[in-house]
N, CA and C of each residue as an Amber inpcrd file, in Angstrom:
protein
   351
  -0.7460000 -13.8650000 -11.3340000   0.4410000 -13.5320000 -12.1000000
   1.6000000 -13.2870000 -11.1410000   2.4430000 -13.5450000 -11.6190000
   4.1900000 -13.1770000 -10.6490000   4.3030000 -12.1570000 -10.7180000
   4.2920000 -11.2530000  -9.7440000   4.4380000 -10.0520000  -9.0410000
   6.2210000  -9.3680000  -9.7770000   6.9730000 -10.3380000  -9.2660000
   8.3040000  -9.9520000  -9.7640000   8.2760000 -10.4580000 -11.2070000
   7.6450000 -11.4710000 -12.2240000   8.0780000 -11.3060000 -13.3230000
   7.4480000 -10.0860000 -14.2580000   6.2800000  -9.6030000 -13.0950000
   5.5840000  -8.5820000 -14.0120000   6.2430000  -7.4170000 -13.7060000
   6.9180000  -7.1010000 -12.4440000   7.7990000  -5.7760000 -12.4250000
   8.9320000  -5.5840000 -13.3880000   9.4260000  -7.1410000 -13.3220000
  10.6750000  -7.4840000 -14.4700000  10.1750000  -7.1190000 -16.0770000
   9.4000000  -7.3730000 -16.4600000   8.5740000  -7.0000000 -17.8480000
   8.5370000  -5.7000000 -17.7580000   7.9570000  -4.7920000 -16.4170000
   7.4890000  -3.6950000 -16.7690000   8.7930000  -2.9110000 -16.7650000
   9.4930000  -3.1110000 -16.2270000  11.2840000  -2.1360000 -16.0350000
  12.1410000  -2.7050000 -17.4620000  11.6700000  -3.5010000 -18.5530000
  12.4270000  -3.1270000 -18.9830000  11.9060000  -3.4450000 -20.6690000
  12.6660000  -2.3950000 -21.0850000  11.7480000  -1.6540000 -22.5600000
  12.9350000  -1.5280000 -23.5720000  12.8340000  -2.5880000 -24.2030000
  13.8350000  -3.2800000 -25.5510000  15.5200000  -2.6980000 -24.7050000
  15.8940000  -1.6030000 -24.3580000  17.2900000  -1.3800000 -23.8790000
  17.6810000  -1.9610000 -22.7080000  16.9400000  -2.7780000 -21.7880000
  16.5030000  -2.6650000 -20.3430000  16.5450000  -1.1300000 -19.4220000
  16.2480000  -0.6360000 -20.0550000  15.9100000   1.3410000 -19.0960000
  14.7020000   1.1990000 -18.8030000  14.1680000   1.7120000 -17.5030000
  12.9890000   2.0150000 -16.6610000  12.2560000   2.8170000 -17.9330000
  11.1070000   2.5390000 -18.4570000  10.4310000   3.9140000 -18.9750000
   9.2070000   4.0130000 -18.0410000   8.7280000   5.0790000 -18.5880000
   7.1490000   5.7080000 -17.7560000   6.2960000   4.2720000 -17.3040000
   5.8790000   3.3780000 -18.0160000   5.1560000   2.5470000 -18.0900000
   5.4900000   1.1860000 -16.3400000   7.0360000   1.4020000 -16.3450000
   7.1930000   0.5170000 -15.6160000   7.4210000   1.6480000 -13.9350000
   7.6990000   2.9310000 -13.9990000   7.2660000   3.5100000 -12.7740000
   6.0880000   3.6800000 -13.0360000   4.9190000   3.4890000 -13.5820000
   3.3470000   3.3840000 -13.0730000   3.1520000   2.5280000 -12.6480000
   3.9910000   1.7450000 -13.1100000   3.7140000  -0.4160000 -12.6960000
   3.6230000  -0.0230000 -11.0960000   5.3260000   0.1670000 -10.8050000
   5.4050000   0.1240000  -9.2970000   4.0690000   0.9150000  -8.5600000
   4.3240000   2.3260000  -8.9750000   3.2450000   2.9400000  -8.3050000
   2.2500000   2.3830000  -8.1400000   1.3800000   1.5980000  -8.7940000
   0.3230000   1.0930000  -8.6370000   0.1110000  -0.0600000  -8.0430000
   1.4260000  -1.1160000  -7.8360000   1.2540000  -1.8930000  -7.0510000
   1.9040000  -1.4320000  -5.8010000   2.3090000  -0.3220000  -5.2230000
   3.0150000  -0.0990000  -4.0380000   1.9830000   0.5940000  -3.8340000
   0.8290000   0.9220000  -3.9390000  -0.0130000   1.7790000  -3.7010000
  -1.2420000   0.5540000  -3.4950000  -1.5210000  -0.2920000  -4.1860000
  -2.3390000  -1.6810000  -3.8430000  -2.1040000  -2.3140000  -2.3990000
  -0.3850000  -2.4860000  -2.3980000  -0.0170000  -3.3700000  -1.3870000
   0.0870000  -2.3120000   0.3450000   0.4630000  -1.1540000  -0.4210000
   0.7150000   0.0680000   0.8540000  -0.8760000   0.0020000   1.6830000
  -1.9290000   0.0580000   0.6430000  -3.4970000   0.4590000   1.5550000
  -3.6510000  -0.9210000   2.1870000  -3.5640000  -1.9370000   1.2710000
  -3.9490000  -3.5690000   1.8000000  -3.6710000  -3.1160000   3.1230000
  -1.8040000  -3.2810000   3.2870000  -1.1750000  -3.0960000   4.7200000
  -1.4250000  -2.2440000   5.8720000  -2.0410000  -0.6950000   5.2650000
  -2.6670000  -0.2060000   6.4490000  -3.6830000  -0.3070000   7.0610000
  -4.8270000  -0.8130000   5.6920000  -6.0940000  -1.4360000   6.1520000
  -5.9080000  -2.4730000   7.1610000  -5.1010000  -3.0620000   7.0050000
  -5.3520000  -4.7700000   7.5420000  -4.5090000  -4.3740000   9.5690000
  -3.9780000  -3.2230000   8.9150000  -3.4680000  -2.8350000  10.5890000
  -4.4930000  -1.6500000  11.1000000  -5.0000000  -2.3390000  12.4380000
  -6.0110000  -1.0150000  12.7520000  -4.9740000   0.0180000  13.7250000
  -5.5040000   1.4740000  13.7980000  -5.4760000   2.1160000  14.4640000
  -4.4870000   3.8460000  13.0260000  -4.5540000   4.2210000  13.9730000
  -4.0890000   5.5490000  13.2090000  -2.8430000   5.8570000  12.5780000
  -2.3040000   5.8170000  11.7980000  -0.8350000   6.0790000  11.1710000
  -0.8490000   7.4280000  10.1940000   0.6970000   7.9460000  11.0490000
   0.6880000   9.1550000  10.8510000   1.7710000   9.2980000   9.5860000
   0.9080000   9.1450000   8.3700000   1.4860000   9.2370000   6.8270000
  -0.3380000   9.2510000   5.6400000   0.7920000   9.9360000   5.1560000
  -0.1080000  10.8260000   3.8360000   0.2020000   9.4660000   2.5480000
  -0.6670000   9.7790000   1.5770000  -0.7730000   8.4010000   0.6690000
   0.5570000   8.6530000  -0.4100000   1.2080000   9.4370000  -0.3060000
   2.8230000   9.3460000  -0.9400000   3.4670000   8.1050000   0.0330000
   3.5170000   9.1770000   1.3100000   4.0930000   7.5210000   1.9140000
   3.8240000   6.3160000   2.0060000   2.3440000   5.9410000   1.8180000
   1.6930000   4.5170000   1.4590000   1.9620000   4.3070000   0.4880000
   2.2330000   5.1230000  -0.6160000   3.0460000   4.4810000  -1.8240000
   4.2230000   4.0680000  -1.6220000   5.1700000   4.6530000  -1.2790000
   6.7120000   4.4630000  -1.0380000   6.4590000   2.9240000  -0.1750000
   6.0340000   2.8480000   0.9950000   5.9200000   1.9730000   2.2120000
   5.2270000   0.1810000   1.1520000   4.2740000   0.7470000   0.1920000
   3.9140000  -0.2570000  -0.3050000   4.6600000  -0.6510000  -1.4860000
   5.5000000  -0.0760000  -2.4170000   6.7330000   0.0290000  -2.6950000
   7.8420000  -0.8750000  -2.1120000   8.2960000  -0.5540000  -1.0160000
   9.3540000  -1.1430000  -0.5480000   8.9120000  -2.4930000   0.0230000
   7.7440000  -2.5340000   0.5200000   7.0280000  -3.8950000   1.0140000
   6.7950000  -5.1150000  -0.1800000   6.2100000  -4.5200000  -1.3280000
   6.6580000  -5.0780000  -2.5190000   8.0450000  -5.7620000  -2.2490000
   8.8750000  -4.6980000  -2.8400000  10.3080000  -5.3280000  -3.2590000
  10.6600000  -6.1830000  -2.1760000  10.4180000  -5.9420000  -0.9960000
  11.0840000  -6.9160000  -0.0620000  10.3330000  -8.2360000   0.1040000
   9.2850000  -8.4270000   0.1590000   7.7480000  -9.4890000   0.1060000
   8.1530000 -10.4180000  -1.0340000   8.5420000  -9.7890000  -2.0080000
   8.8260000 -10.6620000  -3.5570000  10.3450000 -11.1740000  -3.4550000
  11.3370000 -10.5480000  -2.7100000  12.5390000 -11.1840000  -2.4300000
  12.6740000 -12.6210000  -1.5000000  12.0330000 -12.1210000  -0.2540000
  11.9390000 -13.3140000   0.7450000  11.1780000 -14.4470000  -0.1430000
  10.0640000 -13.9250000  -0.9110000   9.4030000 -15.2010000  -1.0730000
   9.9720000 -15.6400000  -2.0710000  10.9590000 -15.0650000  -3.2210000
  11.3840000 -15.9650000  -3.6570000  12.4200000 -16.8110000  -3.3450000
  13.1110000 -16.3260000  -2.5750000  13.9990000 -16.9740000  -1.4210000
  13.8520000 -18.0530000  -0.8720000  12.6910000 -18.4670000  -0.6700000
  12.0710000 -19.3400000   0.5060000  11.3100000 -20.5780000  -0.5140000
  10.3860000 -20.4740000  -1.3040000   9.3950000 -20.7890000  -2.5730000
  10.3170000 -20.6530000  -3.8580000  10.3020000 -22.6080000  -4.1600000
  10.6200000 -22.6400000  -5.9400000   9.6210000 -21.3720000  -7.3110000
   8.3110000 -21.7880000  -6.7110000   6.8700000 -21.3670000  -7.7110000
   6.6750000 -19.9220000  -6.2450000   6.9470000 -18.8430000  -6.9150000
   6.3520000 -17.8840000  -6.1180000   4.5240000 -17.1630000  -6.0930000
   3.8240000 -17.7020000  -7.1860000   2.7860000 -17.4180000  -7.4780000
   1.6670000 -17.3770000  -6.7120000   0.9990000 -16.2690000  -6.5140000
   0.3110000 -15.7020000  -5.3100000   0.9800000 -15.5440000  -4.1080000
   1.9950000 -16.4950000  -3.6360000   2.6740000 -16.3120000  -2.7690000
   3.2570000 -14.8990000  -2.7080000   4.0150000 -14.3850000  -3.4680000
   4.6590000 -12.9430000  -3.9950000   3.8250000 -11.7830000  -3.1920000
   2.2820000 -12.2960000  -3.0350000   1.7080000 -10.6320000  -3.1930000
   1.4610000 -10.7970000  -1.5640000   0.7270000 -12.3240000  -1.0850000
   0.9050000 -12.2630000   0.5520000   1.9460000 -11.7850000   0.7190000
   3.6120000 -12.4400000   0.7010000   4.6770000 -11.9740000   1.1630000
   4.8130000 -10.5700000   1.3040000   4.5000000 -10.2140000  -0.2630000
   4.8840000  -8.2060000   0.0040000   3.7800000  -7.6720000   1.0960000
   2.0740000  -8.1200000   1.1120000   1.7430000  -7.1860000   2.6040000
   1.8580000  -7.5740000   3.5950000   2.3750000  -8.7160000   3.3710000
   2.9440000  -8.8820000   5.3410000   4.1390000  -8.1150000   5.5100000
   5.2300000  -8.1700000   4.4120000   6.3650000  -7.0520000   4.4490000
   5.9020000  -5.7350000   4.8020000   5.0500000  -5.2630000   3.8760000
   4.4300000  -3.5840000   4.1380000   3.4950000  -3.7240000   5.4260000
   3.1110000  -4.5160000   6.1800000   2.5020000  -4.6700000   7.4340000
   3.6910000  -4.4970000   8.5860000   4.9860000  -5.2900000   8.1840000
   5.9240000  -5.2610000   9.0340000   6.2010000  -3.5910000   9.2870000
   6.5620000  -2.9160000   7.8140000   6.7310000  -1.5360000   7.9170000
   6.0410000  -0.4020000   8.6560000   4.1620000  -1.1160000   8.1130000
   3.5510000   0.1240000   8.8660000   3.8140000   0.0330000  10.4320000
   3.7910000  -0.6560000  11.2370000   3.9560000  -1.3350000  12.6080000
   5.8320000  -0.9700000  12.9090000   6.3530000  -0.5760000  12.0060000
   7.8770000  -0.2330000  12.6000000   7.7130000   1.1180000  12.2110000
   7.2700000   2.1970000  11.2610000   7.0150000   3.3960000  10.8890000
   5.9770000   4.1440000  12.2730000   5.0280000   2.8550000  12.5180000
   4.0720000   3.7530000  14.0330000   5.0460000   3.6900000  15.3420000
   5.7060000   2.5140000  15.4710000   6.7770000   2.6270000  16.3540000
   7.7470000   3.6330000  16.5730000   8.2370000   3.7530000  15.4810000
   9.0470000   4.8540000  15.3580000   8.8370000   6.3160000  15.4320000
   7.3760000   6.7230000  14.7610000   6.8230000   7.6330000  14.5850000
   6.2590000   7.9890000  16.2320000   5.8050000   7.1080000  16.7560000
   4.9840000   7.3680000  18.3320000   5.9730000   7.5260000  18.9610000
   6.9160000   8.1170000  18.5610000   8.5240000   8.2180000  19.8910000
   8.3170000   9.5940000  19.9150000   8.2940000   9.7830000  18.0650000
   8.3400000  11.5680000  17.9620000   7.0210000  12.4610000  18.5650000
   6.3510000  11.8380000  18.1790000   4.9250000  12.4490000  18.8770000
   5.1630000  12.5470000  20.2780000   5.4130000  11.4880000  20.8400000
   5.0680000  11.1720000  22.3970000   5.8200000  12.6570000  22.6390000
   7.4330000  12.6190000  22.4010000   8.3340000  13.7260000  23.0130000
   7.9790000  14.8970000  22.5320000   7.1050000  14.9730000  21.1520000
   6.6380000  16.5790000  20.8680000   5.6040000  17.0040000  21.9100000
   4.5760000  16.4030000  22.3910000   3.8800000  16.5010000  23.2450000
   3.8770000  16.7910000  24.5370000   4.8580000  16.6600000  25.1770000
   5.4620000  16.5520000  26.9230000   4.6700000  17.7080000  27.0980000
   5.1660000  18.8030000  25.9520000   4.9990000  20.5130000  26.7780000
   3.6030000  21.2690000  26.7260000   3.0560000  20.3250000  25.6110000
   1.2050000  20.9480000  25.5300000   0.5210000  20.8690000  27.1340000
  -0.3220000  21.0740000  26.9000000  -1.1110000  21.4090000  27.9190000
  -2.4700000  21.5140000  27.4850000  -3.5980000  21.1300000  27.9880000
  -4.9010000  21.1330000  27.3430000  -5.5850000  22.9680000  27.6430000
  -5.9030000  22.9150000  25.9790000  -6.6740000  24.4930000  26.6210000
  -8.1440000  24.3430000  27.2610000  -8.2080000  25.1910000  27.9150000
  -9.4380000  25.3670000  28.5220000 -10.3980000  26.6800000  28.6950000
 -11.5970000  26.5820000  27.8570000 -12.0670000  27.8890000  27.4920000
 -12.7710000  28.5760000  28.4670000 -12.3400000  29.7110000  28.9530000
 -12.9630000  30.1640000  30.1250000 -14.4690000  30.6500000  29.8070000
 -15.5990000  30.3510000  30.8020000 -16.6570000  31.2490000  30.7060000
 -16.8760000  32.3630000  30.5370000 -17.9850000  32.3970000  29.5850000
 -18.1740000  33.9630000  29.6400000 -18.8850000  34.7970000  30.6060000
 -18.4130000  36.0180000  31.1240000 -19.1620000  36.6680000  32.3440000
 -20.8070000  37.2740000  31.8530000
């Protein structure tokens, strides 16, 4: 199914206004496409599954833009595009994120438990 004609269906409810139905839509596919993307990237990322929603969210919307951009028939195409988008993210979010860590870290020091006498 088309990724964007089904977000388009779900956002809009006889007035075109967002109701409940079409923020579960997203949630649930920004939350599909957010894990795909972290799964498929190994190593540790420092975000809680709100932000894999949001991250798979925005990977969505952007994944379904390019590809329709690029592709007459976006079909299946749509959903690769969005986790390579949310792949791009997690990999610029660890980038970004490993700056802050690195510089919070300078001043630790490893503890070391002394023996007991």
């Amino acid at each position: 199914m088309h990724m964007l004609l089904a977000m388009e269906v779900l956002a809009r409810s006889g007035n075109g206004d967002v109701d409940i139905t079409s923020i579960i839509g997203y949630i649930v596919v920004g939350a599909i496409v957010g894990v795909l993307a972290r799964f498929l990237v190994p190593g540790d990322d420092p975000m809680g599954i709100i932000g894999t929603i949001v991250l798979g969210i925005l990977g969505a919307l952007i994944g379904v833009w390019v590809a329709g951009a690029i592709f007459p028939d976006t079909a299946g195409v749509d959903w690769i595009a969005s986790i390579i988008a949310a792949i791009v993210l997690v990999l610029l979010w660890r980038a970004l994120n490993s700056n802050r860590v690195d510089e919070g870290r300078e001043g630790l020091r490893p503890c070391r438990a002394s023996a007991p006498a």
